[in-house]
C-alpha positions, -999 to 999 in steps of 0.1 A, spaced: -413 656 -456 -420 689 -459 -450 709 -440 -469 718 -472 -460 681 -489 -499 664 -482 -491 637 -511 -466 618 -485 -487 623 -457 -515 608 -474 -497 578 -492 -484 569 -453 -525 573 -436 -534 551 -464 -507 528 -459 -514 526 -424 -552 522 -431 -552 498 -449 -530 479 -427 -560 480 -403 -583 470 -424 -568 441 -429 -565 435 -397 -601 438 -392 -591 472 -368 -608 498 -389 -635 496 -421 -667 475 -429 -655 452 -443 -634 439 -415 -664 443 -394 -694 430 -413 -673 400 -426 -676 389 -389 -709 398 -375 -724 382 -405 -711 349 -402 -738 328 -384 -749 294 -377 -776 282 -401 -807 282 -382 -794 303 -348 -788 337 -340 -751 330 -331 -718 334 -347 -698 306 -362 -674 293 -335 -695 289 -309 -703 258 -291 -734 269 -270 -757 296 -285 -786 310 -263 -812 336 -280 -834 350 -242 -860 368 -263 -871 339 -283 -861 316 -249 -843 291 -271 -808 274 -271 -788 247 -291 -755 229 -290 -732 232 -317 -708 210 -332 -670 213 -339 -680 215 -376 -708 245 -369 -737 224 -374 -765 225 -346 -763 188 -328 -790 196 -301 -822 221 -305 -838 246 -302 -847 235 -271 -873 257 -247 -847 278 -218 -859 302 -187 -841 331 -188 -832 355 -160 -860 379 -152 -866 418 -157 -847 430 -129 -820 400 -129 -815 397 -168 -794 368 -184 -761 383 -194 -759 387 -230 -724 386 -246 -696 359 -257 -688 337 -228 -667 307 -220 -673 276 -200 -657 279 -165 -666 253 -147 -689 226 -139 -704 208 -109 -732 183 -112 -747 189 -76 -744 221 -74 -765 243 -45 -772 279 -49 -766 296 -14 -775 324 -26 -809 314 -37 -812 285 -12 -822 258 -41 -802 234 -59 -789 236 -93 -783 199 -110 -761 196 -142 -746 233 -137 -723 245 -164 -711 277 -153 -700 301 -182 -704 335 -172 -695 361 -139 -714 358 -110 -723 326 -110 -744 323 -145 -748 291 -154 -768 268 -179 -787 239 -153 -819 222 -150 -848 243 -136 -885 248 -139 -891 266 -174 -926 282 -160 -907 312 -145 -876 333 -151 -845 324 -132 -821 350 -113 -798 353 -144 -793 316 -155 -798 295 -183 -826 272 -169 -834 240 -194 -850 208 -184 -832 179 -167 -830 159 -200 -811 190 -214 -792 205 -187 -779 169 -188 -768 172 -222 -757 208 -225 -735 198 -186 -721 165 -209 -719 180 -241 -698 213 -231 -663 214 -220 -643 240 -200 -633 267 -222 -662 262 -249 -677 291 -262 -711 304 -253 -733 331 -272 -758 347 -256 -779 373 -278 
């Protein structure tokens, strides 16, 4: 190719971009096919199998099939200075009886899905938690039974 020969050049960046855009790398349309895809009725993308929404202090299970099986149902989110974290998460564990040391109280039906210990368990709903998903016991009982280890959560 030579150096003033921009019709090559340009056929090969095309090329190459749209190789990326198919790949969902580079362009809209790779992009906004994905964020736009949500769960009827949720904040959450499809996929998910837990979705949380702090402002509105809401969650809901979600089926294989993306249809909401449980919820909204009424959360406690972390407080102002130790905030939910908001992101895509996974389940990583689980422990029924678990005890916070670090908070000196218990936390029944934990389902622990993101660093540092964040977990969705049962919890009074008056006031916010340290970072966790509180729910009452009839739900942390269901979110602990209904989610498996490497389930997906959403927390917006």
């Amino acid at each position: 190719m030579g150096k003033h020969d921009t019709t090559s050049r340009f056929r090969l960046r095309a090329v190459a971009a749209a190789g990326l855009v198919a790949l969902g790398v580079l362009g809209a349309v790779g992009t906004a096919q994905a964020e736009t895809k949500t769960i009827k009725d949720t904040p959450c993308s499809v996929g998910v199998r837990a979705c949380v929404d702090v402002d509105e202090k809401q969650a809901w299970l979600i089926s294989p099939e993306g249809e909401i099986d449980r919820g909204p149902v009424d959360i406690s989110p972390g407080a102002e200075d130790t905030p939910s974290p908001r992101g895509n998460f996974r389940v990583q564990w689980k422990h029924k009886d678990h005890y916070s040391k670090e908070y000196d109280a218990p936390m029944p039906w934990s389902t622990f899905f993101a660093p540092g210990g964040i977990a969705f368990h049962e919890g009074n709903l008056d006031n916010p938690s340290g970072g966790c998903i509180r729910l009452d016991e009839e739900d942390a009982k269901a979110f602990f039974n209904y989610l498996s280890v490497g389930d997906r959560v959403q927390v917006v």
